[in-house]
NUVO-519501 format. One record per atom (N, C-alpha, C): residue number from 1; residue in three letters; chain; atom name; x, y, z. Coordinates in nm, 2 decimals. Layout:
R;num;residuo;cadena;atomo;c1;c2;c3
R;NUM;ALA;A;CA;X;Y;Z
...
! end
This chain:
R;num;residuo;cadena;atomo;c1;c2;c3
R;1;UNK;A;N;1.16;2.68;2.00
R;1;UNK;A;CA;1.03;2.68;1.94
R;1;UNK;A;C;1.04;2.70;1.79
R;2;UNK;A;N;1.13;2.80;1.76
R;2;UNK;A;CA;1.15;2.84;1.61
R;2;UNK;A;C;1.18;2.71;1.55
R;3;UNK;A;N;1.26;2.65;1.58
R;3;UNK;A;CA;1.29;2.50;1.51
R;3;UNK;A;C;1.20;2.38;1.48
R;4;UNK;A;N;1.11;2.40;1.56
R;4;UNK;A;CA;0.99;2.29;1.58
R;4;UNK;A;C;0.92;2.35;1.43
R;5;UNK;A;N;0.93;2.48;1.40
R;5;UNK;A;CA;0.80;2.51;1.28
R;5;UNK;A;C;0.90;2.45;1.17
R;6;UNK;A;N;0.99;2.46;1.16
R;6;UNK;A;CA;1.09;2.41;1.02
R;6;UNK;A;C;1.08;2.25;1.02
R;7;UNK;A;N;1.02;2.18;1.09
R;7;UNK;A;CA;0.99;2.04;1.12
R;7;UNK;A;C;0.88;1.98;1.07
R;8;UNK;A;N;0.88;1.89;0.97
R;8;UNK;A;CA;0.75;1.82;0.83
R;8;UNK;A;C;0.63;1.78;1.00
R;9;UNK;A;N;0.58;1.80;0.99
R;9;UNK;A;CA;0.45;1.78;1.06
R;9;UNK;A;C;0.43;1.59;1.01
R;10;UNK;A;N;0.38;1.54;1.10
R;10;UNK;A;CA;0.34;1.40;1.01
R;10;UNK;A;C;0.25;1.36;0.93
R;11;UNK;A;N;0.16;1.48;0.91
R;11;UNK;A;CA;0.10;1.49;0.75
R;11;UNK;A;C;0.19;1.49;0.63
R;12;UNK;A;N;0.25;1.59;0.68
R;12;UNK;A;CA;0.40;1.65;0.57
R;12;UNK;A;C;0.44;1.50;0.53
R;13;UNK;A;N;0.53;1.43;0.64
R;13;UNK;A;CA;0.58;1.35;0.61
R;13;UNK;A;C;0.48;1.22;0.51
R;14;UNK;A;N;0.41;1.22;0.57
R;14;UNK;A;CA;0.30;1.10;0.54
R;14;UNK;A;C;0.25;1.15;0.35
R;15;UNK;A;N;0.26;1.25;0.30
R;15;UNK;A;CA;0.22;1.35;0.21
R;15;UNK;A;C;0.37;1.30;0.09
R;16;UNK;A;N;0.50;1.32;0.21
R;16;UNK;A;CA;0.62;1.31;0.11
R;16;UNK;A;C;0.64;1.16;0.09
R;17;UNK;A;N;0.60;1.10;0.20
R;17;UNK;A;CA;0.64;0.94;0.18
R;17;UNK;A;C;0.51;0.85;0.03
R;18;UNK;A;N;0.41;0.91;0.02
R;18;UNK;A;CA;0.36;0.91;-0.09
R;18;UNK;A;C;0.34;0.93;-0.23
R;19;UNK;A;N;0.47;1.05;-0.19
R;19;UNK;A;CA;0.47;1.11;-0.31
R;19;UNK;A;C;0.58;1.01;-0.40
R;20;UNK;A;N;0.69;1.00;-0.33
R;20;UNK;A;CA;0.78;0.92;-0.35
R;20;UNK;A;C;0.73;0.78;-0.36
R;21;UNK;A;N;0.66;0.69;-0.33
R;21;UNK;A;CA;0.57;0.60;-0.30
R;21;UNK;A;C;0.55;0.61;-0.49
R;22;UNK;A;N;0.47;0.69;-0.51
R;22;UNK;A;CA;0.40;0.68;-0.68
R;22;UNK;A;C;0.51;0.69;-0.74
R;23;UNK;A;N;0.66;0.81;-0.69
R;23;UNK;A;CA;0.74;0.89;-0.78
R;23;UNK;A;C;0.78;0.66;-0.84
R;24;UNK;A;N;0.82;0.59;-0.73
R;24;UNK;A;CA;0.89;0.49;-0.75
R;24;UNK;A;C;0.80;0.35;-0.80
R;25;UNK;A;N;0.67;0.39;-0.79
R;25;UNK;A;CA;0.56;0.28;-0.87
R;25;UNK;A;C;0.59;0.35;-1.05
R;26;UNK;A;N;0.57;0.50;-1.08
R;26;UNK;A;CA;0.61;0.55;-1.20
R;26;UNK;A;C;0.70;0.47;-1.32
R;27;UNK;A;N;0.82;0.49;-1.17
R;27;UNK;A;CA;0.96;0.46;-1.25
R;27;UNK;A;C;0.99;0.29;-1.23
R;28;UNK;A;N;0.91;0.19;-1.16
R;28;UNK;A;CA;0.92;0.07;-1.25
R;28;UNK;A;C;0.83;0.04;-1.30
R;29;UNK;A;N;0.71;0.08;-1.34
R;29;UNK;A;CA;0.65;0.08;-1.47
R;29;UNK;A;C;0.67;0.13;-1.58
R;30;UNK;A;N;0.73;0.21;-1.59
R;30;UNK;A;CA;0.85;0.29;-1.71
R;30;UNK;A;C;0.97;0.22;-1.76
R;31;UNK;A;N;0.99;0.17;-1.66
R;31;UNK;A;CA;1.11;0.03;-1.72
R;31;UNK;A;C;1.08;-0.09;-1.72
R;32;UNK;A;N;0.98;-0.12;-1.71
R;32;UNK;A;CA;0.89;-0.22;-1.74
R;32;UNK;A;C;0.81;-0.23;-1.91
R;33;UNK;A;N;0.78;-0.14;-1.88
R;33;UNK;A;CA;0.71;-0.10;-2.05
R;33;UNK;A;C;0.84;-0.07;-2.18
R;34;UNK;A;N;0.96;-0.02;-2.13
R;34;UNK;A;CA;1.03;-0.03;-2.22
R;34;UNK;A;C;1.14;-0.13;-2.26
R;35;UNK;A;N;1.15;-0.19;-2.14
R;35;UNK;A;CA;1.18;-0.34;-2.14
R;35;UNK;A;C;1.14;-0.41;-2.26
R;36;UNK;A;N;0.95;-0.43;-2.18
R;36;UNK;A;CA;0.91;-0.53;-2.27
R;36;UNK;A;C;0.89;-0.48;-2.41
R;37;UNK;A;N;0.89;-0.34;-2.45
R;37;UNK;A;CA;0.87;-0.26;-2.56
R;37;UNK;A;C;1.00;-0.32;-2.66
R;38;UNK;A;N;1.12;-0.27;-2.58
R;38;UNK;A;CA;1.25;-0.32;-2.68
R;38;UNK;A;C;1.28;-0.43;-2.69
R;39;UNK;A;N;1.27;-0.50;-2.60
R;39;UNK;A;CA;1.25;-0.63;-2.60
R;39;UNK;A;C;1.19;-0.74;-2.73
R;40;UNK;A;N;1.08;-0.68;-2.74
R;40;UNK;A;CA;0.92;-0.76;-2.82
R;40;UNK;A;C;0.99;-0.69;-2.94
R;41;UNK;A;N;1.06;-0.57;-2.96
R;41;UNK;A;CA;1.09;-0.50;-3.13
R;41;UNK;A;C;1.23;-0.55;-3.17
R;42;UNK;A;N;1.28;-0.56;-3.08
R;42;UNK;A;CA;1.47;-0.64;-3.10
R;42;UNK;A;C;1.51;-0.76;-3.10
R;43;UNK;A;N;1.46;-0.83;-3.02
R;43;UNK;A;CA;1.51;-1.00;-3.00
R;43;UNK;A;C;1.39;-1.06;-3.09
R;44;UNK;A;N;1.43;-1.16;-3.17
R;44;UNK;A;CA;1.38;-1.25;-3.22
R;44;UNK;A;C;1.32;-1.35;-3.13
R;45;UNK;A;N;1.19;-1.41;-3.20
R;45;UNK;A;CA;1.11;-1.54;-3.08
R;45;UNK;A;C;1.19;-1.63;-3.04
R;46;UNK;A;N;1.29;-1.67;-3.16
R;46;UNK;A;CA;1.40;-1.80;-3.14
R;46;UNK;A;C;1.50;-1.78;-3.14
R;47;UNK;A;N;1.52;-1.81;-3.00
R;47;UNK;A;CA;1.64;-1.75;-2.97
R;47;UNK;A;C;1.74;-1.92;-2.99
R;48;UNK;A;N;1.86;-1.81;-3.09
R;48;UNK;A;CA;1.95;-1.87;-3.16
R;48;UNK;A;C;2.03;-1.90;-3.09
R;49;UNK;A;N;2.06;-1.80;-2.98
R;49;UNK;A;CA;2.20;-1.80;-2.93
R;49;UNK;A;C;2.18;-1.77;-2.78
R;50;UNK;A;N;2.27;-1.78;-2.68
R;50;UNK;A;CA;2.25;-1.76;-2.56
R;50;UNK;A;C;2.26;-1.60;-2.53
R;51;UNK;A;N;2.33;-1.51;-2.61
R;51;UNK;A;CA;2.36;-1.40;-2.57
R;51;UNK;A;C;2.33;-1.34;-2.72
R;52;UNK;A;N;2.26;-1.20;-2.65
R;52;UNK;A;CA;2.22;-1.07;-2.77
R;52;UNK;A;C;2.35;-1.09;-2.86
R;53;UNK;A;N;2.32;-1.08;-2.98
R;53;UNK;A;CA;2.45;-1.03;-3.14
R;53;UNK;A;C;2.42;-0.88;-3.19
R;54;UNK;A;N;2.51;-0.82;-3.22
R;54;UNK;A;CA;2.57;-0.75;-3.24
R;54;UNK;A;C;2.42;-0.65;-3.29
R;55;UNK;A;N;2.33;-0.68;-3.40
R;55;UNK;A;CA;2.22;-0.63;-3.41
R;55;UNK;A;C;2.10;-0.63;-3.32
R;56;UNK;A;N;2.08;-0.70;-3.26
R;56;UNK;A;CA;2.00;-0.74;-3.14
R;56;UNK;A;C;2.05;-0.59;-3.04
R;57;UNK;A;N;2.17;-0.59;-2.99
R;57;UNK;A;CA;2.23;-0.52;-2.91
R;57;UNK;A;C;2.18;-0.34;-2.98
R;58;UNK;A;N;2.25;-0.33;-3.07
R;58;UNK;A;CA;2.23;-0.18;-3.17
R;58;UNK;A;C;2.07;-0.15;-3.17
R;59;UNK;A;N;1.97;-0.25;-3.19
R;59;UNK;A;CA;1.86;-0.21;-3.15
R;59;UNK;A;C;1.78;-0.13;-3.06
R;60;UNK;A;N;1.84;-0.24;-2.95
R;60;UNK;A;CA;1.81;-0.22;-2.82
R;60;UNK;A;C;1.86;-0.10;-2.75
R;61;UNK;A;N;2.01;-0.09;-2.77
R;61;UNK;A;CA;2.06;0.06;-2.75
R;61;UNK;A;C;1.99;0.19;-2.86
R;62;UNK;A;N;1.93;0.20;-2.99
R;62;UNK;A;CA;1.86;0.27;-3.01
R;62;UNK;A;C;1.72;0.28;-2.98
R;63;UNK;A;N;1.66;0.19;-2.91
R;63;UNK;A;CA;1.55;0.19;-2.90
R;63;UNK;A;C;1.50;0.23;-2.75
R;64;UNK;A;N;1.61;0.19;-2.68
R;64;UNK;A;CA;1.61;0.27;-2.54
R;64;UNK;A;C;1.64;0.42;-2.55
R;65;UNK;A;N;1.71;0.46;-2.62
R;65;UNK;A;CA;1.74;0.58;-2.64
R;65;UNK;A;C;1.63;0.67;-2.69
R;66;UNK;A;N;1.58;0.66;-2.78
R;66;UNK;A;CA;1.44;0.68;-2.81
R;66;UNK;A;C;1.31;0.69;-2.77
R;67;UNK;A;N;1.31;0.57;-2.68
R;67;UNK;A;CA;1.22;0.57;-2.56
R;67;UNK;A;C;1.23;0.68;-2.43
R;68;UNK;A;N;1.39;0.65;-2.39
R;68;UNK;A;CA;1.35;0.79;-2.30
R;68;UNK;A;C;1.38;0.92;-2.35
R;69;UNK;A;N;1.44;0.95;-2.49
R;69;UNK;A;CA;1.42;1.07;-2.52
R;69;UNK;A;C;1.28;1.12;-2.53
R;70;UNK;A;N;1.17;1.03;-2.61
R;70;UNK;A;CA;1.03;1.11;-2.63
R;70;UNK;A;C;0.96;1.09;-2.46
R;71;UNK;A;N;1.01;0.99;-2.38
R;71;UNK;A;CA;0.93;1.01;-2.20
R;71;UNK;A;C;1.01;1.16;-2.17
R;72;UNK;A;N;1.13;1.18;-2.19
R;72;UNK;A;CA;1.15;1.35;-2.17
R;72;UNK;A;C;1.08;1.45;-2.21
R;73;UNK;A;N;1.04;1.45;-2.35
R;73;UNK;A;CA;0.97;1.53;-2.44
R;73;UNK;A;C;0.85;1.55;-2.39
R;74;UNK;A;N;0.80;1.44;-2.37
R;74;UNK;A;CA;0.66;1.40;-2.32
R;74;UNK;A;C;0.65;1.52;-2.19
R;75;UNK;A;N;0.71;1.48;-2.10
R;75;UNK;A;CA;0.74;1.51;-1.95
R;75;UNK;A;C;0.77;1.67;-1.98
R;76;UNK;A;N;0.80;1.72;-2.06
R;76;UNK;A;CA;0.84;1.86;-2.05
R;76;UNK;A;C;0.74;1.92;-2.11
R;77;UNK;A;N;0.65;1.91;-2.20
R;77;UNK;A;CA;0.56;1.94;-2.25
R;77;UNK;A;C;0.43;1.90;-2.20
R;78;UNK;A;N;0.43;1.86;-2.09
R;78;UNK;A;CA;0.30;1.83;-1.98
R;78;UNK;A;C;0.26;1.90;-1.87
R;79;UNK;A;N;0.45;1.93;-1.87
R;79;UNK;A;CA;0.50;2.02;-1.76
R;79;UNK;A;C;0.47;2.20;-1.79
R;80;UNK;A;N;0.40;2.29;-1.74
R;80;UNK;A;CA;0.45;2.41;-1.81
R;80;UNK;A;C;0.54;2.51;-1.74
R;81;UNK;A;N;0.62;2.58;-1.79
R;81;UNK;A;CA;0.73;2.69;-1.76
R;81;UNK;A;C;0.70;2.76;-1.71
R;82;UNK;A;N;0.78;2.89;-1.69
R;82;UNK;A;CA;0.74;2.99;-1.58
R;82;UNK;A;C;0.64;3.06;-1.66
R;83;UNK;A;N;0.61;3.07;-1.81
R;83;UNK;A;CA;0.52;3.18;-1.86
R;83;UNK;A;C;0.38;3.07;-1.88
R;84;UNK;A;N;0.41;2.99;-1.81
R;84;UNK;A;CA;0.23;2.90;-1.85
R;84;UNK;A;C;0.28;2.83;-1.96
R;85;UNK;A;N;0.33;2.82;-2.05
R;85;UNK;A;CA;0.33;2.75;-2.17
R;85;UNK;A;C;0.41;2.65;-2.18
R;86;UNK;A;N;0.45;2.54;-2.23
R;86;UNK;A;CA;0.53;2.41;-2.23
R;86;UNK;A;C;0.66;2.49;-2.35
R;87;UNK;A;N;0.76;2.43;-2.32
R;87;UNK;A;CA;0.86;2.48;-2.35
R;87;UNK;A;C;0.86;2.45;-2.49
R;88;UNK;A;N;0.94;2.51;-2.58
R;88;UNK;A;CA;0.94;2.47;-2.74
R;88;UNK;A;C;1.07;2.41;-2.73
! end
């Protein structure tokens, strides 16, 4: 009987499968937006060549980087700590 209580109820479940549900609508809209974000700021309209050059590339790797470093910032500062306050 004791083991039946340690068992997600099917609200539980229906509650977790949800949650995960948005966690994973989140995170392809998140890489969708920075796609098209770095994308639209790095590649040129005319495209010259079949494959990213060397600047093209350096962008793109800075500009992803940048992107998820301030969605962390973002994310931790929305979030608050054990004393109530968003972390410095």
């Amino acid at each position: 009987m004791a083991a039946n209580n340690n068992m997600p109820s099917a609200l539980d479940k229906e509650q977790i499968f949800g949650m995960a549900e948005k966690e994973m609508e989140y995170r392809v809209e998140l890489f969708n937006k920075l796609t098209h974000t770095c994308f639209n700021k790095c590649v040129e309209n005319k495209y010259k060549e079949s494959e990213l050059n060397m600047g093209e590339n350096s962008c793109i790797d800075r500009c992803v980087s940048k992107y998820w470093h301030v969605t962390n910032l973002v994310g931790q500062l929305l979030g608050s700590g054990p004393s109530g306050r968003p972390p410095m």
